[in-house]
Backbone atoms as SQL, in Angstrom:
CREATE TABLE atoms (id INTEGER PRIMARY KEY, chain TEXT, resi INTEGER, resn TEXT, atom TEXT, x REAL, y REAL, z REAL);
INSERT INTO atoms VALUES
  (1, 'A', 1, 'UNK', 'N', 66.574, 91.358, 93.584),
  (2, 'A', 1, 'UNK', 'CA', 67.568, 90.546, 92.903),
  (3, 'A', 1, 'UNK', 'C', 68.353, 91.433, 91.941),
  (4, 'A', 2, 'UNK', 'N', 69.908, 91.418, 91.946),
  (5, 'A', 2, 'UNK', 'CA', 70.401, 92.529, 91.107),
  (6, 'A', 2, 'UNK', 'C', 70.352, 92.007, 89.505),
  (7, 'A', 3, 'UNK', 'N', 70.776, 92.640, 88.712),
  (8, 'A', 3, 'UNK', 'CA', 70.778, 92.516, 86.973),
  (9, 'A', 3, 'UNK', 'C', 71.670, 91.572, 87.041),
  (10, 'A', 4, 'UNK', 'N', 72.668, 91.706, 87.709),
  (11, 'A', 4, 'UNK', 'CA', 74.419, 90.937, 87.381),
  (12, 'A', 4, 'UNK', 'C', 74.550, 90.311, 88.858),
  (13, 'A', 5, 'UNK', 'N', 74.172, 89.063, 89.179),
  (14, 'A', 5, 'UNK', 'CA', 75.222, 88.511, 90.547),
  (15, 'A', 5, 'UNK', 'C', 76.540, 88.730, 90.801),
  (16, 'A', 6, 'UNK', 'N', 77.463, 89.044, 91.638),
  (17, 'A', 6, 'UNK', 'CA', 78.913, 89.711, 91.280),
  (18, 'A', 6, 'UNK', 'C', 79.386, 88.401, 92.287),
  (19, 'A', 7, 'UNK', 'N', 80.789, 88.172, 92.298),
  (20, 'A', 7, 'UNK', 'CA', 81.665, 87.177, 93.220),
  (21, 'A', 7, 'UNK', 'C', 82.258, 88.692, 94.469),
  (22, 'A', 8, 'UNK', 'N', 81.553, 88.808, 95.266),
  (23, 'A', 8, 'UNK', 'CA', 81.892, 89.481, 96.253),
  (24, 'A', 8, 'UNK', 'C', 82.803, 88.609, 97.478),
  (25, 'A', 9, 'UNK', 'N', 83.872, 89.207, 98.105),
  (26, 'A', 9, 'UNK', 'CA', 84.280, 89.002, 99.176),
  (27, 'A', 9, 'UNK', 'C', 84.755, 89.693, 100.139),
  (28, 'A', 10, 'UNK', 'N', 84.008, 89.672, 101.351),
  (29, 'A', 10, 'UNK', 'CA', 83.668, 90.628, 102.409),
  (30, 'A', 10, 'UNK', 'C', 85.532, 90.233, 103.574),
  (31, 'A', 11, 'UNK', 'N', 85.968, 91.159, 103.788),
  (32, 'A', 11, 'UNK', 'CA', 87.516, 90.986, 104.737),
  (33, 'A', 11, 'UNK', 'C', 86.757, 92.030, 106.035),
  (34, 'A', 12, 'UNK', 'N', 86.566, 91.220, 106.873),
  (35, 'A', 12, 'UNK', 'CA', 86.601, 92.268, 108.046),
  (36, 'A', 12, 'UNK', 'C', 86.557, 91.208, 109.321),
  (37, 'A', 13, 'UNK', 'N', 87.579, 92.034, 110.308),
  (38, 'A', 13, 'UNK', 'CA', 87.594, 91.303, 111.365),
  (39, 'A', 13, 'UNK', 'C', 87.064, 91.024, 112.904),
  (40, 'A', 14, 'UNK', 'N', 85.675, 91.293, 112.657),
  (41, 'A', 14, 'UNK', 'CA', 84.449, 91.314, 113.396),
  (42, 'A', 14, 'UNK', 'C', 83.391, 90.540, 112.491),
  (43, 'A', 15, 'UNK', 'N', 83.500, 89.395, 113.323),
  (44, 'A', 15, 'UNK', 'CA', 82.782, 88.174, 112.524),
  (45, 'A', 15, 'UNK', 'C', 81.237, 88.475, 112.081),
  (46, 'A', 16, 'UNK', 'N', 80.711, 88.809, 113.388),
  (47, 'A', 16, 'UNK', 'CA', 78.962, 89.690, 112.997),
  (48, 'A', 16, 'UNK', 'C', 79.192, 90.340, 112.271),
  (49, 'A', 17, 'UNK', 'N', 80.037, 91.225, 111.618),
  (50, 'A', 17, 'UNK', 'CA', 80.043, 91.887, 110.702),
  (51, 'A', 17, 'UNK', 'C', 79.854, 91.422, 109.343),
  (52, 'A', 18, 'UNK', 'N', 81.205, 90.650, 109.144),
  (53, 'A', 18, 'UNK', 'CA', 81.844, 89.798, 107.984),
  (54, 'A', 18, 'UNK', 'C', 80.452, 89.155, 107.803),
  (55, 'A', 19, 'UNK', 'N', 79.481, 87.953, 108.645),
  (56, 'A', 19, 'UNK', 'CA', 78.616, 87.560, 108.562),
  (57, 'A', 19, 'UNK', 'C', 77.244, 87.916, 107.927),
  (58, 'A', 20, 'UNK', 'N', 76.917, 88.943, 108.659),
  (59, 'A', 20, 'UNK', 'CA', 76.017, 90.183, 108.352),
  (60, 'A', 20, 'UNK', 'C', 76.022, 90.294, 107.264),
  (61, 'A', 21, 'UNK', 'N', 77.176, 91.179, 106.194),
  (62, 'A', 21, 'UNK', 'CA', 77.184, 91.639, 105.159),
  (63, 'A', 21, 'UNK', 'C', 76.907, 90.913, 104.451),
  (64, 'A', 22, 'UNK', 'N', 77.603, 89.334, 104.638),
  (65, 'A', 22, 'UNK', 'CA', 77.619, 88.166, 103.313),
  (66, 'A', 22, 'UNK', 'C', 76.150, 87.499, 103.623),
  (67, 'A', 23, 'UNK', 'N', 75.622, 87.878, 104.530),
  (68, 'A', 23, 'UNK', 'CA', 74.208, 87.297, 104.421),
  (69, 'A', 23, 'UNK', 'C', 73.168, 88.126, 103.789),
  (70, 'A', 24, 'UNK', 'N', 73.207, 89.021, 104.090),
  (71, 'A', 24, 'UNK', 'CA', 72.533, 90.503, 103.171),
  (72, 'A', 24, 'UNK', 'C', 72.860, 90.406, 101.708),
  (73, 'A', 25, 'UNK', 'N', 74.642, 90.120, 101.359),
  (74, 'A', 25, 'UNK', 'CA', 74.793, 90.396, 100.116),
  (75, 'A', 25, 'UNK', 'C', 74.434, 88.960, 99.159),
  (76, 'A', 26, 'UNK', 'N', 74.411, 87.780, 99.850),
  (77, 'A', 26, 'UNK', 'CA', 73.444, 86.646, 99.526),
  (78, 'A', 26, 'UNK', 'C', 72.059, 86.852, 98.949),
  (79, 'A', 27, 'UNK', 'N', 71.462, 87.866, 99.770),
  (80, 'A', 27, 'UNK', 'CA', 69.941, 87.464, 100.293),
  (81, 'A', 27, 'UNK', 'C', 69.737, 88.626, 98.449),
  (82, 'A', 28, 'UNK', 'N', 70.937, 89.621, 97.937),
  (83, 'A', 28, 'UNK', 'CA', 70.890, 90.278, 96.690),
  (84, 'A', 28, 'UNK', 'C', 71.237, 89.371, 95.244),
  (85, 'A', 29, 'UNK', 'N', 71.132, 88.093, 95.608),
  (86, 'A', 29, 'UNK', 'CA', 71.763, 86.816, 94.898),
  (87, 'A', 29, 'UNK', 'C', 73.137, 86.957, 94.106),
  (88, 'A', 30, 'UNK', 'N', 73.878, 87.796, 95.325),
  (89, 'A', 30, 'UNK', 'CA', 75.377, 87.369, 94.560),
  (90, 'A', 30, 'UNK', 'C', 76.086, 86.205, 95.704),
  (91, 'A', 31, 'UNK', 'N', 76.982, 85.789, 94.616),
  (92, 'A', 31, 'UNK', 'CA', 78.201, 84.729, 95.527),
  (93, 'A', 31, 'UNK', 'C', 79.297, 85.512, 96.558),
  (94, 'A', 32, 'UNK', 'N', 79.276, 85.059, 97.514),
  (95, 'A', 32, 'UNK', 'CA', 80.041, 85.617, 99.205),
  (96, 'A', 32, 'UNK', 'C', 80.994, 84.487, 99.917),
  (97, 'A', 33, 'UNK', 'N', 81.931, 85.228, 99.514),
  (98, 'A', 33, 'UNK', 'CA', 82.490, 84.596, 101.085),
  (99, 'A', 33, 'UNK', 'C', 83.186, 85.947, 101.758),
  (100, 'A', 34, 'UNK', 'N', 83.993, 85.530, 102.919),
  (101, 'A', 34, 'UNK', 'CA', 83.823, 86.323, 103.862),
  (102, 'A', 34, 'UNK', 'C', 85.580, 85.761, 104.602),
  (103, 'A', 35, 'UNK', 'N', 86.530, 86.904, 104.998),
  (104, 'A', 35, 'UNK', 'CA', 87.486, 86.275, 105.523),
  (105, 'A', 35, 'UNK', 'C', 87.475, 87.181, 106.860),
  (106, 'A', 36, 'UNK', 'N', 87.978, 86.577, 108.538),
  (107, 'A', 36, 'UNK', 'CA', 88.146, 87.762, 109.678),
  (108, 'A', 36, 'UNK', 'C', 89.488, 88.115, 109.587),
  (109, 'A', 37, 'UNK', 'N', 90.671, 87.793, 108.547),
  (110, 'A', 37, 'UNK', 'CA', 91.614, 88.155, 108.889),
  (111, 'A', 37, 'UNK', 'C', 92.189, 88.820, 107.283),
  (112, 'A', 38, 'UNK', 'N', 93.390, 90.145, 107.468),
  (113, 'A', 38, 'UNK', 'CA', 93.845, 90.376, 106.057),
  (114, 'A', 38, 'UNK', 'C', 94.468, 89.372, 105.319),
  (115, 'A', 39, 'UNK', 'N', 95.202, 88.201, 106.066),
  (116, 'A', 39, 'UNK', 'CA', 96.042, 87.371, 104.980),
  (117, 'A', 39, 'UNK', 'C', 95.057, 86.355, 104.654),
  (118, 'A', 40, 'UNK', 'N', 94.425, 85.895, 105.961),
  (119, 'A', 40, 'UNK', 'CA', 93.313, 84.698, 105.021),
  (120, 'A', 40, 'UNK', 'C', 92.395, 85.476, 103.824),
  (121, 'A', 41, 'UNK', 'N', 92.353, 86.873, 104.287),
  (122, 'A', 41, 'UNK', 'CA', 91.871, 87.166, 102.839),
  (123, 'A', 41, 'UNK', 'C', 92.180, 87.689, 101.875),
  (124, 'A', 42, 'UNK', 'N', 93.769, 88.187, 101.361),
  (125, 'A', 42, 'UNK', 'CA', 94.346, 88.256, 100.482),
  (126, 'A', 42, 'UNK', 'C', 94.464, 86.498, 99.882),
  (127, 'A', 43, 'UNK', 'N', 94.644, 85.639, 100.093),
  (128, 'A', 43, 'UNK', 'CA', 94.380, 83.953, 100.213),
  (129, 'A', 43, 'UNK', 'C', 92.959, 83.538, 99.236),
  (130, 'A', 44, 'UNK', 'N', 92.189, 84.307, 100.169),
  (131, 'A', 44, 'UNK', 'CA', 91.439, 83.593, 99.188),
  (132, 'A', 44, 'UNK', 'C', 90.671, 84.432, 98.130),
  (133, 'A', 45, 'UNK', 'N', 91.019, 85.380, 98.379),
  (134, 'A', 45, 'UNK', 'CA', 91.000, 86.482, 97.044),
  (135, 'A', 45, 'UNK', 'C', 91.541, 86.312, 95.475),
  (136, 'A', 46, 'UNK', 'N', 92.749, 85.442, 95.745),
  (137, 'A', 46, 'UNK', 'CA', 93.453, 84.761, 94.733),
  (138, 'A', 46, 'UNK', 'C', 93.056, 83.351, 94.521),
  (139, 'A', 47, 'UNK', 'N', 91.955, 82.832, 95.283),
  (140, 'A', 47, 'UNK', 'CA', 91.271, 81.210, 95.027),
  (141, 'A', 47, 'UNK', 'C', 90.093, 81.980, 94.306),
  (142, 'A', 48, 'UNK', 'N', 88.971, 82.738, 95.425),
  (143, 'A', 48, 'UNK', 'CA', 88.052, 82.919, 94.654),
  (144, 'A', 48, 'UNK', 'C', 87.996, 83.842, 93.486),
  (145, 'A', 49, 'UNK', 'N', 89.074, 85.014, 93.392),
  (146, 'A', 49, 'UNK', 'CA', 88.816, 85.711, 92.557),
  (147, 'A', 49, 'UNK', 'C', 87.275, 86.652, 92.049),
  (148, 'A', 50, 'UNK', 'N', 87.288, 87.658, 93.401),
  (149, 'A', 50, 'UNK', 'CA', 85.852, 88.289, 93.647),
  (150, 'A', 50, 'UNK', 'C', 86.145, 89.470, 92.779),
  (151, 'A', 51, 'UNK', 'N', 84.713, 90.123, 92.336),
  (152, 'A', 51, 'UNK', 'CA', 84.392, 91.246, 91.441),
  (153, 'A', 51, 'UNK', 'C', 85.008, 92.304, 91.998),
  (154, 'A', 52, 'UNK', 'N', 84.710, 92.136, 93.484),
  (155, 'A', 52, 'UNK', 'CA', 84.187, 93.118, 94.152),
  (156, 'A', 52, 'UNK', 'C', 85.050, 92.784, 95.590),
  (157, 'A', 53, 'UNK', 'N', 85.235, 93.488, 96.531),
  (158, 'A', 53, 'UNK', 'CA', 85.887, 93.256, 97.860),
  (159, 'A', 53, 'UNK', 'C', 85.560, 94.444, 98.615),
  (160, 'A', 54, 'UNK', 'N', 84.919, 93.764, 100.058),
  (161, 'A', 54, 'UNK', 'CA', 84.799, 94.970, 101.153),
  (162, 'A', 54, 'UNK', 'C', 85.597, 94.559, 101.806),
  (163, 'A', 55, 'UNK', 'N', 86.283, 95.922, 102.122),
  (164, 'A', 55, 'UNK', 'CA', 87.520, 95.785, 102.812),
  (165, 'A', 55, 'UNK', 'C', 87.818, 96.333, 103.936),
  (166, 'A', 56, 'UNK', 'N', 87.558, 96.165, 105.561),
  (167, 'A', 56, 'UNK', 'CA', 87.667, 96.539, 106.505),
  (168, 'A', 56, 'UNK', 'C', 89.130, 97.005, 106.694),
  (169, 'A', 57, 'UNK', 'N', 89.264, 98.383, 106.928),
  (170, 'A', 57, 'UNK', 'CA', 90.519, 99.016, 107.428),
  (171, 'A', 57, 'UNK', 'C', 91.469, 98.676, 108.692),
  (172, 'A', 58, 'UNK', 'N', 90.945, 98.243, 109.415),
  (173, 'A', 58, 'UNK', 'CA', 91.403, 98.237, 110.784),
  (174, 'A', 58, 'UNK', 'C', 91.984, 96.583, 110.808),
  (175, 'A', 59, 'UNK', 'N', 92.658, 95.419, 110.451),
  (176, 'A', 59, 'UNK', 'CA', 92.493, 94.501, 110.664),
  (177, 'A', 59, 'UNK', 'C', 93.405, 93.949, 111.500),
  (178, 'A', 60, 'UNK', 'N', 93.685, 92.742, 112.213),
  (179, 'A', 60, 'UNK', 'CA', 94.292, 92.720, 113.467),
  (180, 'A', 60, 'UNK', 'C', 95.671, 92.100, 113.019),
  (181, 'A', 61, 'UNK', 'N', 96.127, 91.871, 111.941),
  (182, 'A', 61, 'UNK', 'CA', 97.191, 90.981, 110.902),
  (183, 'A', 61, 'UNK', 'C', 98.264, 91.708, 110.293),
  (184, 'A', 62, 'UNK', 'N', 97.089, 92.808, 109.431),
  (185, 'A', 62, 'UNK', 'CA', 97.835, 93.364, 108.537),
  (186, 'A', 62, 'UNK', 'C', 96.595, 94.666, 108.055),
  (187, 'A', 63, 'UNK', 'N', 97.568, 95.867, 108.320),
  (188, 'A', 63, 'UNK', 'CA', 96.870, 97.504, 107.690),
  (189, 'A', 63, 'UNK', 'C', 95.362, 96.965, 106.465),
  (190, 'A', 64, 'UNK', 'N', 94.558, 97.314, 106.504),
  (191, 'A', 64, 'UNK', 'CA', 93.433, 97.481, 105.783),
  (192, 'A', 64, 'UNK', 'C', 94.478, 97.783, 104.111),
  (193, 'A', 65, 'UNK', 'N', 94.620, 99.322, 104.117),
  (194, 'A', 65, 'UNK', 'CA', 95.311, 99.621, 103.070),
  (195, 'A', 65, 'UNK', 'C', 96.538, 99.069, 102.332),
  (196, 'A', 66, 'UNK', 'N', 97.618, 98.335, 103.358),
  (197, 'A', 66, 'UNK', 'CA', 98.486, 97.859, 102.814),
  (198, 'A', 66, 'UNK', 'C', 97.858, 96.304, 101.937),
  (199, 'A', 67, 'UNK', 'N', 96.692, 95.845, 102.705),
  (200, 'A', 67, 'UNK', 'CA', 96.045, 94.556, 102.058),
  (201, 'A', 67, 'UNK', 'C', 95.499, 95.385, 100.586),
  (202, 'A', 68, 'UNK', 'N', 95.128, 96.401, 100.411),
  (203, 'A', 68, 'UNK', 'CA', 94.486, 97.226, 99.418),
  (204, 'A', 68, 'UNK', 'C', 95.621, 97.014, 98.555),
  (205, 'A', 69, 'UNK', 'N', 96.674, 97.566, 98.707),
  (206, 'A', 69, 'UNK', 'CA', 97.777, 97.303, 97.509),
  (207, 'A', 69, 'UNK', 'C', 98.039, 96.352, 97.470),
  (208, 'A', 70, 'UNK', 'N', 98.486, 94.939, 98.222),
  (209, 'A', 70, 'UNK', 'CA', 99.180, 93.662, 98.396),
  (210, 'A', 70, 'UNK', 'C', 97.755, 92.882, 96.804),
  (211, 'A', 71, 'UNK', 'N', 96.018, 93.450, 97.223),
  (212, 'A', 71, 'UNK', 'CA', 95.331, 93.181, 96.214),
  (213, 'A', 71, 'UNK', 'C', 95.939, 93.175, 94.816),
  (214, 'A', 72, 'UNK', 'N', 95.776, 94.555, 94.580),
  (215, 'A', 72, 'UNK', 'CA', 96.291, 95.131, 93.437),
  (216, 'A', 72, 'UNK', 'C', 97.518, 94.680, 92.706),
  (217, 'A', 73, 'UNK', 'N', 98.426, 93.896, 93.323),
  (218, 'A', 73, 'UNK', 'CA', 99.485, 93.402, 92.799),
  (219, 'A', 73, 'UNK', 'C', 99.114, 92.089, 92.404),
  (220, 'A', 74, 'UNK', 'N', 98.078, 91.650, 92.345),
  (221, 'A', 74, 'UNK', 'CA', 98.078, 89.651, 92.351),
  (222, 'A', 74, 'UNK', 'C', 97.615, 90.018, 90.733),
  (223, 'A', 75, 'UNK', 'N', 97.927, 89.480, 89.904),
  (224, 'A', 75, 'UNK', 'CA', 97.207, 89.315, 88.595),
  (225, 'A', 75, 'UNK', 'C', 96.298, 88.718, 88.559),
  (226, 'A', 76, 'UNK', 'N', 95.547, 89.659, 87.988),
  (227, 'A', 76, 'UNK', 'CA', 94.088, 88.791, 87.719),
  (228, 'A', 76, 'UNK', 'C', 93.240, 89.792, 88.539),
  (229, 'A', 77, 'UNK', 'N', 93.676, 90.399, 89.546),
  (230, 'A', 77, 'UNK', 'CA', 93.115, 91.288, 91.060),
  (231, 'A', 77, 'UNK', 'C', 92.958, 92.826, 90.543),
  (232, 'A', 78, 'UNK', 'N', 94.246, 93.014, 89.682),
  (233, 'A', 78, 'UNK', 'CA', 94.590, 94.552, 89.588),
  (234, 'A', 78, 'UNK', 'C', 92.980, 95.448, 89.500),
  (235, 'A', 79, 'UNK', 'N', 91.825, 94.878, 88.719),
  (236, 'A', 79, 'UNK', 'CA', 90.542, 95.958, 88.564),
  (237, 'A', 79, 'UNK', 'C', 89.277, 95.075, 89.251),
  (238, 'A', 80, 'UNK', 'N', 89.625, 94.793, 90.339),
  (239, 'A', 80, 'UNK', 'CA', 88.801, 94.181, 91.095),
  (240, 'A', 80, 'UNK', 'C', 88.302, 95.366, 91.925),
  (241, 'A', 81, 'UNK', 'N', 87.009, 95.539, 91.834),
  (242, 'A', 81, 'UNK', 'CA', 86.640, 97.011, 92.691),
  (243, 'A', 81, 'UNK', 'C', 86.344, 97.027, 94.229),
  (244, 'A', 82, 'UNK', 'N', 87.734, 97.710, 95.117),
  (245, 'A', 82, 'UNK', 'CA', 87.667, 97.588, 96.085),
  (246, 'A', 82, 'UNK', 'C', 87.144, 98.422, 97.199),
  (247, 'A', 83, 'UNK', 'N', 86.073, 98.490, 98.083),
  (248, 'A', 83, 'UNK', 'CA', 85.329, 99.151, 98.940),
  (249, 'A', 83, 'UNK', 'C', 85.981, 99.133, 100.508),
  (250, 'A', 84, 'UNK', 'N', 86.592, 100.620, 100.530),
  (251, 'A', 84, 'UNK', 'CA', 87.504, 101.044, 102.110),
  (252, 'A', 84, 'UNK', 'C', 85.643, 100.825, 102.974),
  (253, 'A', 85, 'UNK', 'N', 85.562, 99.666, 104.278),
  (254, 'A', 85, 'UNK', 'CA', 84.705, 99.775, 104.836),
  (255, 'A', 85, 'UNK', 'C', 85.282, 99.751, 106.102),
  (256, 'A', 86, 'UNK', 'N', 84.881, 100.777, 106.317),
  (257, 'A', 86, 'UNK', 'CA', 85.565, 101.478, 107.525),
  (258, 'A', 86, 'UNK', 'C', 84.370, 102.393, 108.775),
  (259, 'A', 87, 'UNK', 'N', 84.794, 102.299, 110.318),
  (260, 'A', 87, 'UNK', 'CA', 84.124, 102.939, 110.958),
  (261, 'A', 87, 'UNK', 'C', 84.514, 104.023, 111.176),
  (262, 'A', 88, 'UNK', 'N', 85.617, 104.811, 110.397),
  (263, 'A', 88, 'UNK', 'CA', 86.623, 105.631, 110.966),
  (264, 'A', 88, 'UNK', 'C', 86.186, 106.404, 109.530),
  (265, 'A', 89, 'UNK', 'N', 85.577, 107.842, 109.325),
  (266, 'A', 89, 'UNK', 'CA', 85.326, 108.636, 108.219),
  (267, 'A', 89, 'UNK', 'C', 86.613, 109.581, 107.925),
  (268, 'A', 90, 'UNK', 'N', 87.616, 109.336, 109.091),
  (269, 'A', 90, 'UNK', 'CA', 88.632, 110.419, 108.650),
  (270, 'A', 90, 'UNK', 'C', 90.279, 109.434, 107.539),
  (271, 'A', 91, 'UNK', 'N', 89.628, 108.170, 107.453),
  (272, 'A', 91, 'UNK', 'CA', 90.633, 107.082, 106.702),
  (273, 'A', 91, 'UNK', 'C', 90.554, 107.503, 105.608),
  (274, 'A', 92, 'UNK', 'N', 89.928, 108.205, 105.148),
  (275, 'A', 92, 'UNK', 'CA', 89.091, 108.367, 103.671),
  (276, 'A', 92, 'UNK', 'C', 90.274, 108.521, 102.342),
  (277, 'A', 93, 'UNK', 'N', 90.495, 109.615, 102.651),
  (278, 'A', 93, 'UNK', 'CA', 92.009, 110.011, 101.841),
  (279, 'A', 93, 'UNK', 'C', 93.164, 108.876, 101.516),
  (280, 'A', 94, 'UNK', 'N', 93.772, 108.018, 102.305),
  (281, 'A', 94, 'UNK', 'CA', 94.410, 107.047, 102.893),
  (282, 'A', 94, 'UNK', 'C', 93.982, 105.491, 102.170),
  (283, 'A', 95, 'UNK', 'N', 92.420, 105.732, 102.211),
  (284, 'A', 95, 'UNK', 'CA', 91.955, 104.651, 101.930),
  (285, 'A', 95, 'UNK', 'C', 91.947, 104.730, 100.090),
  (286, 'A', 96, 'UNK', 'N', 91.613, 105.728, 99.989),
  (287, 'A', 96, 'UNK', 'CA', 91.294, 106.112, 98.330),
  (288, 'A', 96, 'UNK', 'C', 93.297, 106.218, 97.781),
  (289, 'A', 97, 'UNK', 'N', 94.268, 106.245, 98.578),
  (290, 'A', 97, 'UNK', 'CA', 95.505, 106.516, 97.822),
  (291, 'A', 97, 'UNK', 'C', 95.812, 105.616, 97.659),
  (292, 'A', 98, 'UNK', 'N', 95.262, 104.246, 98.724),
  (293, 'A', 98, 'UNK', 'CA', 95.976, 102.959, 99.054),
  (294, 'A', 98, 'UNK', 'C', 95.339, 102.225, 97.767),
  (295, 'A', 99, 'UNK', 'N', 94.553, 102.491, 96.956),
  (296, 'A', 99, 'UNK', 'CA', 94.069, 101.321, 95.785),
  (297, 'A', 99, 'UNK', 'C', 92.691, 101.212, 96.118),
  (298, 'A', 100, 'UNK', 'N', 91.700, 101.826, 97.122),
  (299, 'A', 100, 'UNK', 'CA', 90.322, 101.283, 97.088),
  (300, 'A', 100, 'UNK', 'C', 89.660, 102.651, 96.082),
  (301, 'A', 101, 'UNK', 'N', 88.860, 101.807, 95.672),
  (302, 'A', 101, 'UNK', 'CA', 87.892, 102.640, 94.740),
  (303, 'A', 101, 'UNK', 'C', 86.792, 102.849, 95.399),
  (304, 'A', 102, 'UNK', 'N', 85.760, 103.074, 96.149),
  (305, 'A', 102, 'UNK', 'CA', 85.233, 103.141, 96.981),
  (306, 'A', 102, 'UNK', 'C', 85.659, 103.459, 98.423),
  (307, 'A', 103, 'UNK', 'N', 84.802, 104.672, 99.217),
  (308, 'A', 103, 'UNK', 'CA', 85.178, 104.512, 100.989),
  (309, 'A', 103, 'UNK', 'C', 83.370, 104.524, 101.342),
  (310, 'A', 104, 'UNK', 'N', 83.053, 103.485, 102.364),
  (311, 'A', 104, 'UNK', 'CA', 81.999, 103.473, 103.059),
  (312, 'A', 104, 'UNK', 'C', 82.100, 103.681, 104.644),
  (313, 'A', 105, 'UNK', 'N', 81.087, 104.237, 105.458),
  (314, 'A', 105, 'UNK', 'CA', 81.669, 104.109, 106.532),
  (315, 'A', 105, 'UNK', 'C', 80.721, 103.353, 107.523),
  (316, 'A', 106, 'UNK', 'N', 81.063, 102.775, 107.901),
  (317, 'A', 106, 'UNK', 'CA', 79.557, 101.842, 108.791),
  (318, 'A', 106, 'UNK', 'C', 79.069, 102.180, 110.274),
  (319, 'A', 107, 'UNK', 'N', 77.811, 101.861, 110.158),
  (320, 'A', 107, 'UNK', 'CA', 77.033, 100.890, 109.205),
  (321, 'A', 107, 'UNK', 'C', 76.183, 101.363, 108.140),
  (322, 'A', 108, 'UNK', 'N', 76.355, 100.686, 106.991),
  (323, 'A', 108, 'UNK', 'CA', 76.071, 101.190, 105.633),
  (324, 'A', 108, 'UNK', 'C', 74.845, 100.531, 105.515),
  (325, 'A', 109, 'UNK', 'N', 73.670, 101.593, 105.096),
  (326, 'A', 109, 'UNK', 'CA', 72.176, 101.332, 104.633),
  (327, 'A', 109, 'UNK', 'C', 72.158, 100.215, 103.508),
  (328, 'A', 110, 'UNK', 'N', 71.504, 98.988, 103.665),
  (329, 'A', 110, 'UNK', 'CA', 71.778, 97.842, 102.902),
  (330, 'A', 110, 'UNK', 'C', 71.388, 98.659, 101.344),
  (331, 'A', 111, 'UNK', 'N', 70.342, 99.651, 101.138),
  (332, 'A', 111, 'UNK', 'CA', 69.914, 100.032, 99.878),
  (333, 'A', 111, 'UNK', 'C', 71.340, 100.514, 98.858),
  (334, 'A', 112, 'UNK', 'N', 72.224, 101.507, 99.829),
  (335, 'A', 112, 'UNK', 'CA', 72.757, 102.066, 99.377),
  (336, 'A', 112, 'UNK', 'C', 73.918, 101.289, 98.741),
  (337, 'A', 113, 'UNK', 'N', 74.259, 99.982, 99.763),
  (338, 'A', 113, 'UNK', 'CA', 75.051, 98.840, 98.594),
  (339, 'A', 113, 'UNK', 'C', 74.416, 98.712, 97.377),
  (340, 'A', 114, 'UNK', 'N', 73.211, 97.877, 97.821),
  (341, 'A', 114, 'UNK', 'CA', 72.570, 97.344, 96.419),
  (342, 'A', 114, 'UNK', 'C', 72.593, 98.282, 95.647),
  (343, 'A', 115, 'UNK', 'N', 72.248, 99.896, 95.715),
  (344, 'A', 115, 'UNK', 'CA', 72.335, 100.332, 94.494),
  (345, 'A', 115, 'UNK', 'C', 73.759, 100.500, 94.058),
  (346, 'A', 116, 'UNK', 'N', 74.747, 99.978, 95.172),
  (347, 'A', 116, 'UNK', 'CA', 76.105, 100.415, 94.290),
  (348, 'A', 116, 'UNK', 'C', 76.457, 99.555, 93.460),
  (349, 'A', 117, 'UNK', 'N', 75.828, 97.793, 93.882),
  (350, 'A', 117, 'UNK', 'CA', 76.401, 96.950, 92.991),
  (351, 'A', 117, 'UNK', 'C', 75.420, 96.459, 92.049),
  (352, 'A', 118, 'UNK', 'N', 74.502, 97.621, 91.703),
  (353, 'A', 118, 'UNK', 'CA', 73.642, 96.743, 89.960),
  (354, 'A', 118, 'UNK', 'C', 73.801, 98.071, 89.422);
């Protein structure tokens, strides 16, 4: 169980995925939701207003990174700490210019979240 529950929200557009994570990051007793697409989850990024955001690069809508900045512009969003989760290790650069503070590349050892988010 972490020190701090965080409002996490997982964007990726591979539902086992999206699923996966928010059930894992549940099972660390923080609050999850989970969007498969970039605009439903720029959407509800600005309803729920998460700590935290994993952010799948590749999405079928709209660029991973351009959703990274489109974040960063909503008030209220600007220091919301955002995680490039990506299967692609060469995004890295790209991902870190676009506004994510974090790059992971999957599949990511559940430990190595938890220790990122307590």
């Amino acid at each position: 169980m972490p020190s701090t529950p965080r409002r996490i929200l997982v964007v990726d557009d591979d539902l086992d995925t999206a699923d996966t994570m928010a059930v894992l990051l549940r099972g660390m007793g923080h609050e999850v939701q989970f969007a498969i697409r970039g605009n439903e989850g720029l959407e509800m990024a600005r309803e729920f207003r998460p700590e935290i955001i994993f952010l799948d690069l590749k999405l079928p809508d709209i660029d991973g990174c351009e959703l990274a900045g489109r974040i960063r512009q909503v008030p209220g969003l600007e220091s919301t700490i955002l995680f490039a989760f990506t299967g692609y290790q060469d995004e890295r650069e790209r991902a870190l210019a676009a506004g994510c503070d974090h790059f992971l590349v999957k599949p990511v050892d559940p430990a190595l979240i938890d220790s990122l988010l307590t």
